[in-house]
N, C-alpha and C positions, 0 to 999 in steps of 0.2 A: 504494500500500500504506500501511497504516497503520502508524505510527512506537509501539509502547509502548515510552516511555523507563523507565529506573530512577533515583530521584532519586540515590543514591548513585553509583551507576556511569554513568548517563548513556550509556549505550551502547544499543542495538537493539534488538529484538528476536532481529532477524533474524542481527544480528553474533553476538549471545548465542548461539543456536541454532547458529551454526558452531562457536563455540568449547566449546559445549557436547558438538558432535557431536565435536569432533576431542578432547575430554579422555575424552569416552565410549569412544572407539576406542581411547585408550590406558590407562583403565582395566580393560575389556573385556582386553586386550592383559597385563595386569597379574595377570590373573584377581581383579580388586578390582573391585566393583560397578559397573555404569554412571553418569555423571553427568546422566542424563536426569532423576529425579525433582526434581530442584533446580530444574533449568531454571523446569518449568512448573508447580513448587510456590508462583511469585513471582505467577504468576498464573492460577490455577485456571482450566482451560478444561473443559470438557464437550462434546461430542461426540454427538450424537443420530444414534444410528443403526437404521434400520427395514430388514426385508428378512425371506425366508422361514427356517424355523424350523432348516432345517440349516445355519445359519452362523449367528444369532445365538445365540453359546454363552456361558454365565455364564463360563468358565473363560478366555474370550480377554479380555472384560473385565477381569477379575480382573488376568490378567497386563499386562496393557496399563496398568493403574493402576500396579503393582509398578514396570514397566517404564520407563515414560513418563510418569507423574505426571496423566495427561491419564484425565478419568472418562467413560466408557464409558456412555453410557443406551441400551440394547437393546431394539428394540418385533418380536416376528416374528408372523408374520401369512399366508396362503397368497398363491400367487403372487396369484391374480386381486385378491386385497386390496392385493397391494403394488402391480402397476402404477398401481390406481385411486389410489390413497393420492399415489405420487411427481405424477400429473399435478395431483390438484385441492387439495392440500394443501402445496408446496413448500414452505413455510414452518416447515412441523412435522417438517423434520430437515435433520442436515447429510449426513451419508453414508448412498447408498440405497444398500444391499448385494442388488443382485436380480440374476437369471440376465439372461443376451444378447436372446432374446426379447421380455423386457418391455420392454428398453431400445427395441426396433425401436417399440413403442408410444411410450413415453416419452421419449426423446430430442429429437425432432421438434419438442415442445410447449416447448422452450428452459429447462427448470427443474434442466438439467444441465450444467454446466458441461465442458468438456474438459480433460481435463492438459495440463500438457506434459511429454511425454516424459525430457526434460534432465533435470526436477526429481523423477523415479521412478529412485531409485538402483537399485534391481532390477530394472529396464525390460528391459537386455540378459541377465537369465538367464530370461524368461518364454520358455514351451515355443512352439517355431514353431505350432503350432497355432492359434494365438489371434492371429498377425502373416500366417500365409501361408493356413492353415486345412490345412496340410497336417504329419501329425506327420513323417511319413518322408519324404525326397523325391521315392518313388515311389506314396506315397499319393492315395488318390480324394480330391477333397473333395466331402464328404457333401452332398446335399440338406438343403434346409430351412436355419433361420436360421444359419449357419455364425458364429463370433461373430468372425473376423475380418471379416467381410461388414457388419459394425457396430461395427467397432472402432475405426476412422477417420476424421477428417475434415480438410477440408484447413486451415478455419483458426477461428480461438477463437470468432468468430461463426456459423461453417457450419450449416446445421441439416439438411443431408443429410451422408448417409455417403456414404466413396469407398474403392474399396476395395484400394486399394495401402497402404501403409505410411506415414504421414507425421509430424509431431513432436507430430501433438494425436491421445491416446488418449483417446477416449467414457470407459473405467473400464480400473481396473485389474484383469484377472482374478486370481481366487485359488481358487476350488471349481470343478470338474467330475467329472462321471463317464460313464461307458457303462452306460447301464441295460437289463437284458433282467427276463427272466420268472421269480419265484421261485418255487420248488415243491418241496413235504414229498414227497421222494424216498420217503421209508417211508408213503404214503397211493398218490402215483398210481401204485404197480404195473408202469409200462416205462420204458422211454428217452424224452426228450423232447429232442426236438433242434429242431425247428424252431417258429415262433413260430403256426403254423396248431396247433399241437396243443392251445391255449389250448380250441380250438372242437371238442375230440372231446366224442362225444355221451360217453363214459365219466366228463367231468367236469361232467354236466348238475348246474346247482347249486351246484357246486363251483369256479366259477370266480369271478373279479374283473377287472374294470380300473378304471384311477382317472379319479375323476371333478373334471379339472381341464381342458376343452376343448382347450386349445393343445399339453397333452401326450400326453391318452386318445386325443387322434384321430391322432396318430403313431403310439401304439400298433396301434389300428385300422389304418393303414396297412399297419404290416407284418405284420400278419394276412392284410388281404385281399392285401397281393404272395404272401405264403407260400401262401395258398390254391389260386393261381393265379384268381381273381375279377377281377383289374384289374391293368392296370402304368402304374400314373401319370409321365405326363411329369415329375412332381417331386411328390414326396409333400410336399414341404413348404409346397408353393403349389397347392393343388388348383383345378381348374374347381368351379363349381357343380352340372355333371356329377358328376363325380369326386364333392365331398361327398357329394351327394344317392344315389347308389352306399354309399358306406362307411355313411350314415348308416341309409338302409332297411333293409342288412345288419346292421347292429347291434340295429337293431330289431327285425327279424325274432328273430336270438339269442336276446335280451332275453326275447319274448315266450312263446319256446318252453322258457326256462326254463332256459339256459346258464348263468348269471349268479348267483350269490348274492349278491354286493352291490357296489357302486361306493363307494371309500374315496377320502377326501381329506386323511387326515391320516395323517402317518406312523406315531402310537397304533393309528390302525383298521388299518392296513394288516399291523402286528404280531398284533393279537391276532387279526384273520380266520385268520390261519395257524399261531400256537401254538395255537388253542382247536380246528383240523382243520376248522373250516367252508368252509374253502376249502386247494385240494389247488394252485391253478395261478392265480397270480394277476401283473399287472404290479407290479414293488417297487422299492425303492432300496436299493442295498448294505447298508449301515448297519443296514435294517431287517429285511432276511437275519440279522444279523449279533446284532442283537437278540433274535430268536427263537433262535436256536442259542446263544445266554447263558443259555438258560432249559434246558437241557439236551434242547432239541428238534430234531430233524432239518429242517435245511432248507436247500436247496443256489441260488446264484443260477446261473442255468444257459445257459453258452453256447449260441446258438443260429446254425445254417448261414447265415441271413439277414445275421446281426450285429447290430450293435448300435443302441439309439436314447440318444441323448449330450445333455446340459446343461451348461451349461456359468453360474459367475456373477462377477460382480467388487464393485469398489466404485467410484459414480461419488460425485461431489463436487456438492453441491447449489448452483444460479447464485448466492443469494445469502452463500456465504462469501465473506471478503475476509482483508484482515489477518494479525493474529493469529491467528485462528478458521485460517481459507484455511494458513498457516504449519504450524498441528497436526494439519490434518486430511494435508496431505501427511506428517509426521512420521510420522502414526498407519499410513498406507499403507506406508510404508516400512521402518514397525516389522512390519506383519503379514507383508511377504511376504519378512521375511529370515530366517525359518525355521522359527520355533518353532512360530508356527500352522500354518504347513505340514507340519511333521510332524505335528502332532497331527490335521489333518483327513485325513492319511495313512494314522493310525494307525486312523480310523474307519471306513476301506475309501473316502474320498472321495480325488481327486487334488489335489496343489497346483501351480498355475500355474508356480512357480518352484521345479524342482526341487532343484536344484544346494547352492542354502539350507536347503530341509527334510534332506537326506541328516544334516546335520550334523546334525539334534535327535534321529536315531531308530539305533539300534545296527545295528550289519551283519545282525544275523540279521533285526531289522523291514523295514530296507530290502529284503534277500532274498525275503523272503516276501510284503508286500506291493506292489511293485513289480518286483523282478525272478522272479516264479512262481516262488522257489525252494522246497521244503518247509520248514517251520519245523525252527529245530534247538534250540530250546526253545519252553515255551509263549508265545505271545502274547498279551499283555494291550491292552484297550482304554483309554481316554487316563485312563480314570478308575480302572485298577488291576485289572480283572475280567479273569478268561481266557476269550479270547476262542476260541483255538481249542488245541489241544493239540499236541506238538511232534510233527512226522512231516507236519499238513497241509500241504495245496499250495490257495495262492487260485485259488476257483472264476473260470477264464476266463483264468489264468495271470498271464505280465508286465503292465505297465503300455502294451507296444509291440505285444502281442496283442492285448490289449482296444482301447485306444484309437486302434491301425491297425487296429480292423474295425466301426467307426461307418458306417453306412449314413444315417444322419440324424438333425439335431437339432431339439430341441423348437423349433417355429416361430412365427409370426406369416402369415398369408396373406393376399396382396392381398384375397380374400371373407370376412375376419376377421367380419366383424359375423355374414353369413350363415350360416358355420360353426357360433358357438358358440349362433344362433337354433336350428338343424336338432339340435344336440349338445346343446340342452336338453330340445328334446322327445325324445329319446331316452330322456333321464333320467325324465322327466315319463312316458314311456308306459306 
């Protein structure tokens, strides 16, 4: 490690840094301001970090400067950008903030470094989910890239996963969710309970799914289970069988005019369903949560099948060292001790470490967003807006109903290449 001395004090950095954590804890303790800005105001560090567009938030920067003195540069960009980015670009950041999936791509290529466990003060409040892959201890674990199943390895050079528990974490998680089907309940006229309903001829037109391969053909997937079409040995690792199945079916759809559009960004994915061009489409919480900001009906809608789950963290890029390597663990340990956890809470996403976020958000948000209770005032979102009015109950309930009923996560497949060849000409048809 590298030594920055202070000519004055002549001490570490690294001594600095304990002694700054431990005045922190006791000004924190004091309710008088933390001693973190000081620290790293001796020496200006920056922080480069790239990843998809629901976790790089101007607001976590912001606080993170407040907090830590450490400057925050945020690049967000769609998944398929960030995998490519993290392998052939290492150099152009320190923290990749991307989902499990990408990491099963990227990891491998060695331009990530491993933690170590020890040095994640919040290591031991992160949800079993992400250590065992199971939330309950009588829960299934889900097909497809399970982000324990890539959480692991056994030691700081490995470049395979393993997949028990050991002291080097791949990244530290902090965003997930269970994603199903959103739909303007005052357009499609019934009940929608299962994830085959996407394909009734009622919503020819009128339908979407997203057009990002690794997670449209999850989708896909639990279509055609729900259909009763196919039941794949593991949706998350198909045959070339299997693809070539989901993909002609989808084409077929496509052609017959199911489909109004395929969105890839969470903007198009809003305005297809506040504008009513589409009545039934695959969504992400948030972006449910968005249109019903605009005074629009729109419900995210449990479905019998369950659910398709994401899951992302932050890994550390191989060449921090140092100082650099010292703030980037800092910055990790800042995110997941609460306050960004409540806030990505607050936006219908989950935080890895619950136990910390509980503290940033009042008993009635915790109620309503995590334990399905009905709100008993309005809810506002992190930026002040009402987000839903007091009486509602979140669509899909608690945090242990939604996320004990993951049927599978967004993956990576042994026939990756072939996959997203077959899932272009779909697009292309």
């Amino acid at each position: 490690m590298t030594k920055t001395t202070s000519a004055k004090a002549g001490i570490s950095r690294r001594s600095l840094l304990k002694t700054g954590a431990a005045a922190a804890g006791l000004a924190a303790g004091s309710g008088a301001i933390t001693g973190f800005p000081t620290i790293w105001a001796q020496n200006p560090i920056t922080l480069r970090q790239f990843g998809t567009g629901v976790s790089n938030i101007n607001a976590v920067a912001q606080k993170c400067k407040e907090d830590l003195g450490i400057t925050l540069e945020m690049t967000a960009m769609d998944s398929d950008a960030a995998a490519q980015r993290a392998v052939t670009q290492p150099n152009s950041y320190d923290i990749a903030d991307i989902e499990y999936w990408i990491l099963k791509k990227v990891y491998p290529s060695g331009v990530i470094q491993p933690m170590e466990t020890s040095k994640l003060k919040f290591y031991d409040k992160v949800v079993p989910l992400f250590k065992t892959g199971k939330l309950l201890p009588d829960s299934v674990i889900a097909q497809g890239t399970a982000p324990h199943t890539v959480g692991y390895v056994e030691s700081k050079d490995a470049k395979t996963f393993t997949t028990s528990e050991t002291e080097f974490f791949t990244m530290m998680p902090t965003i997930y969710n269970a994603d199903t089907l959103g739909i303007r309940p005052d357009l499609v006229g019934r009940e929608i309970t299962s994830w085959a309903d996407i394909m009734d001829p009622a919503f020819k037109g009128k339908a979407s799914i997203l057009n990002i391969p690794s997670i449209g053909i999850m989708d896909a997937a639990m279509i055609m289970e729900a259909l009763g079409n196919i039941k794949y040995a593991d949706k998350g690792n198909m045959t070339k069988e299997e693809i070539d199945a989901t993909i002609d079916f989808l084409i077929k759809a496509k052609q017959d005019g199911q489909f109004r559009a395929f969105w890839k960004s969470f903007d198009e994915s809003v305005n297809l369903m506040a504008s009513g061009e589409v009545v039934i489409q695959s969504m992400w919480s948030p972006a449910v949560a968005a249109v019903r900001s605009r005074g629009i009906a729109c419900k995210y809608q449990p479905l019998k099948e369950g659910y398709r789950s994401w899951g992302g963290g932050l890994g550390l890029a191989s060449h921090l060292s140092g100082a650099q390597l010292d703030a980037a663990y800092e910055y990790i340990n800042w995110y997941t001790s609460g306050w960004v956890g409540g806030y990505l809470n607050r936006q219908g996403y989950y935080s890895a470490c619950m136990d910390t976020a509980k503290e940033f958000m009042s008993a009635d948000e915790w109620g309503y967003w995590i334990e399905g209770k009905p709100a008993q005032g309005d809810i506002m979102s992190p930026e002040g807006q009402v987000m839903e009015k007091a009486g509602a109950v979140r669509d899909g309930g608690s945090f242990e109903e939604r996320m004990g009923k993951v049927a599978c996560w967004n993956s990576v497949m042994d026939e990756d290449r072939y996959m997203v060849r077959r899932w272009n000409e779909f697009i292309a048809a």
